[in-house]
N, C-alpha and C positions, 0 to 999 in steps of 0.2 A: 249550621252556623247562625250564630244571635244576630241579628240587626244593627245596624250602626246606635238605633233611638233606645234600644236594650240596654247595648254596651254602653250607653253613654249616661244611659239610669243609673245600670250597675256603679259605673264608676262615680256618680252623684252619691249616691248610697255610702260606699265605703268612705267618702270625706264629709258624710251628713249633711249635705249638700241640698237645697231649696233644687225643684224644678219648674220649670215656668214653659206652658207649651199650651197649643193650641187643641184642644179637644172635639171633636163635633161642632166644631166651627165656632168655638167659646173661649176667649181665654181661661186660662186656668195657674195657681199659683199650689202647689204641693210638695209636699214631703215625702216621696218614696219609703213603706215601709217592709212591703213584701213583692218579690220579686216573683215571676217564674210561667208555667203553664196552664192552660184551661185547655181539657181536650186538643193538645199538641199547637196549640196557641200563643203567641205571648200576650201574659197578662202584667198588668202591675198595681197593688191595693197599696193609694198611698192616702194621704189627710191632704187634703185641699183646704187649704185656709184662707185664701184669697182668688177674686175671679170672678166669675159666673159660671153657672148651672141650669141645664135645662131643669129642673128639680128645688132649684131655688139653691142658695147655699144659709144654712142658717147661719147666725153670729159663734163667733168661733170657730166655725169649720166641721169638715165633715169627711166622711172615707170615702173614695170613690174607688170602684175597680173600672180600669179602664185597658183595654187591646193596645196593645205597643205599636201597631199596625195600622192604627186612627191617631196616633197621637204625631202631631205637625210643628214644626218652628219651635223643637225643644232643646232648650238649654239649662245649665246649672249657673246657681247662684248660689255664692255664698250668703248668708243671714241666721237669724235664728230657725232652730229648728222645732217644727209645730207637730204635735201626736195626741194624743187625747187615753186616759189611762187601761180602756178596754180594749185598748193596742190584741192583746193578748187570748180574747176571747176566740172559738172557733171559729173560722171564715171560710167564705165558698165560693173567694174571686178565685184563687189558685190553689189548683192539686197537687202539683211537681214543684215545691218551692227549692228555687234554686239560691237565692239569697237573702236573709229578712234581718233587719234590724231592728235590735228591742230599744224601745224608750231611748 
């Protein structure tokens, strides 16, 4: 069974829905764009376009994959929604994509 912070992407996801949650101790502001597993894991690759970053976050924003299992104090919010056009290119946050949103 998914996690409450899964299901609660998931359903950010299907209303393209901003999420806003606490990372490795960071806030963070992102767009969920691929959902699912890494080695029976949950993961989830979204565009972070607002927040911090250990890594810096450049202007614009940037993809982050992050563990569903580290991510703390998360909610949806409605606003616009942020992706960048290499959406599409091969990725190697998750191998079991359970659900991903184009553009």
């Amino acid at each position: 069974m998914n996690s409450a912070i899964y299901q609660m992407i998931r359903t950010a996801m299907e209303g393209r829905q901003q999420v806003h949650c606490v990372y490795k101790g960071l806030d963070r502001a992102m767009c969920p764009h691929t959902l699912g597993y890494k080695n029976g894991m949950e993961k989830v690759l979204g565009f972070q376009f607002a927040g911090h970053s250990s890594k810096g976050l450049p202007p614009g924003g940037e993809w982050r994959c992050m563990f569903v299992d580290e991510i703390e104090q998360a909610s949806a919010h409605d606003g616009p929604w942020h992706t960048r056009d290499d959406h599409l290119r091969p990725q190697t946050c998750v191998d079991e994509i359970e659900y991903e949103v184009y553009a």
